[in-house]
C-alpha positions in Angstrom: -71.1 42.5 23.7 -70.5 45.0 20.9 -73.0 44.8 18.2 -72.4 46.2 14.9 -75.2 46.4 11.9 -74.6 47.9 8.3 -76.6 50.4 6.5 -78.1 50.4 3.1 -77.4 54.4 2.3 -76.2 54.8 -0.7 -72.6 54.8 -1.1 -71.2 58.2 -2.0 -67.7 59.1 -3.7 -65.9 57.5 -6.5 -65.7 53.7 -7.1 -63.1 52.0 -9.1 -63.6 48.2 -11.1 -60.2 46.6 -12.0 -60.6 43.7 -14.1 -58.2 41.3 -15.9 -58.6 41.1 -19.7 -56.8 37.5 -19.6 -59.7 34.8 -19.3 -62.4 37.9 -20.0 -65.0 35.4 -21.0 -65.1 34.5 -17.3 -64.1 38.2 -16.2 -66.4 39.7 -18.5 -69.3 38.2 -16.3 -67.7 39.5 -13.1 -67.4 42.9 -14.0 -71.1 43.1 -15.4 -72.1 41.5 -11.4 -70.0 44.1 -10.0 -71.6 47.2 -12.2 -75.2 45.4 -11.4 -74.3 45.5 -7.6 -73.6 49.0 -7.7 -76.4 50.4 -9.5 -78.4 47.9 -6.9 -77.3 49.5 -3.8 -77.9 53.6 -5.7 -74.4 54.2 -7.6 -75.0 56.1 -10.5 -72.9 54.9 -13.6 -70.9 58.1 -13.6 -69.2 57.4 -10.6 -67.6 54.1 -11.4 -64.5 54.0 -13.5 -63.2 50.6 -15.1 -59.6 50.3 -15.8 -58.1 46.6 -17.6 -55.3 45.1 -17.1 -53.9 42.6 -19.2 -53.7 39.8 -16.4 -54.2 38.9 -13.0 -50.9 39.8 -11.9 -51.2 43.4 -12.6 -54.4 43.8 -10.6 -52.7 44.4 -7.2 -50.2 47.0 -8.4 -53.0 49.1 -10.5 -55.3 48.6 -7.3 -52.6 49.6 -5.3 -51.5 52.8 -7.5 -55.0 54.1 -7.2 -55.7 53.3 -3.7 -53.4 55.5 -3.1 -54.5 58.0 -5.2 -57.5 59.1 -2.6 -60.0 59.6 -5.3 -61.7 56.2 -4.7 -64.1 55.2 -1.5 -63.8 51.6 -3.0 -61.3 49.7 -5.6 -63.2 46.3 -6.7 -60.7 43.8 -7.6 -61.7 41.1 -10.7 -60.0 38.3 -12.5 -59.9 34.9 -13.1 -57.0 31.9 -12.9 -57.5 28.6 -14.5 -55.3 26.2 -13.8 -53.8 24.8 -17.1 -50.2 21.9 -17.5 -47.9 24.1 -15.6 -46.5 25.9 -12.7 -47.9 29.4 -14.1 -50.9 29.3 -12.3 -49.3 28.8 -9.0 -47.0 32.1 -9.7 -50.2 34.2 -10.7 -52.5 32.7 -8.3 -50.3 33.7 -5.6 -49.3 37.0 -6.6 -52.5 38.2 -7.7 -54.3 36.9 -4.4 -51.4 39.6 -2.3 -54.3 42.0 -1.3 -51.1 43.6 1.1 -50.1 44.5 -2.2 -53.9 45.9 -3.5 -54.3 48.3 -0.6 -54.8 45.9 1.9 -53.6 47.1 5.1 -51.6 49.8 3.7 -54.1 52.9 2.7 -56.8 53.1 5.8 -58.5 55.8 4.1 -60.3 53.5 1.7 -63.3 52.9 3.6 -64.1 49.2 1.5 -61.8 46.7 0.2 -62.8 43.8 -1.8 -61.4 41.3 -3.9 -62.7 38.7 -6.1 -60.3 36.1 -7.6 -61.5 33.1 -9.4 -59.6 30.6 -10.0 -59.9 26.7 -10.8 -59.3 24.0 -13.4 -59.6 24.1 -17.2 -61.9 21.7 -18.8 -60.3 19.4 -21.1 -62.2 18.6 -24.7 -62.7 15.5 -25.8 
């Protein structure tokens, strides 16, 4: 049996945060976790760019456009769906969750892909 065990070097290159401004209260708190996790495991601030999008739906594309650019060991994907009265969520959900289309498979020369997609149902006020 093959055994495999990660390191805890610290990661070296570029490191890229995309992160939906739509729902940013919830998103806001993701991207601080993801820029705390980083600086926990030795990335220095410098080396982390954060781009926003306007939704969900354009994470995979912008993830996809710099994945491809080779400057990044590591695109973080972050946004959040709520499921409100109609079909929309369904639409972004889905099309936001395509990690095919964030680099998935397609650009082997990341060496780390992640995603993290919250979604889930809005609260009603009474």
């Amino acid at each position: 049996m093959k055994e495999y065990e990660g390191t805890h070097d610290k990661p070296t290159g570029r490191f890229a945060i995309v992160a939906s401004r739509f729902n940013q209260d919830v998103v806001d708190r993701l991207v601080q976790g993801a820029q705390e996790g980083f600086k926990s495991n030795g990335v220095i601030e410098d080396s982390i760019d954060l781009i926003w999008v306007p939704g969900s739906f354009e994470i995979p594309l912008v993830a996809q456009r710099l994945a491809s650019s080779g400057k990044y060991a590591a695109v973080v994907c972050l946004g959040a769906v709520i499921r409100g009265d109609t079909d929309h969520y369904d639409f972004i959900a889905s099309e936001a969750a395509d990690y095919r289309r964030a680099g998935d498979l397609r650009y082997p020369h990341l060496r780390d892909r992640r995603a993290g997609l919250g979604s889930g149902r809005r609260q009603r006020r009474q």
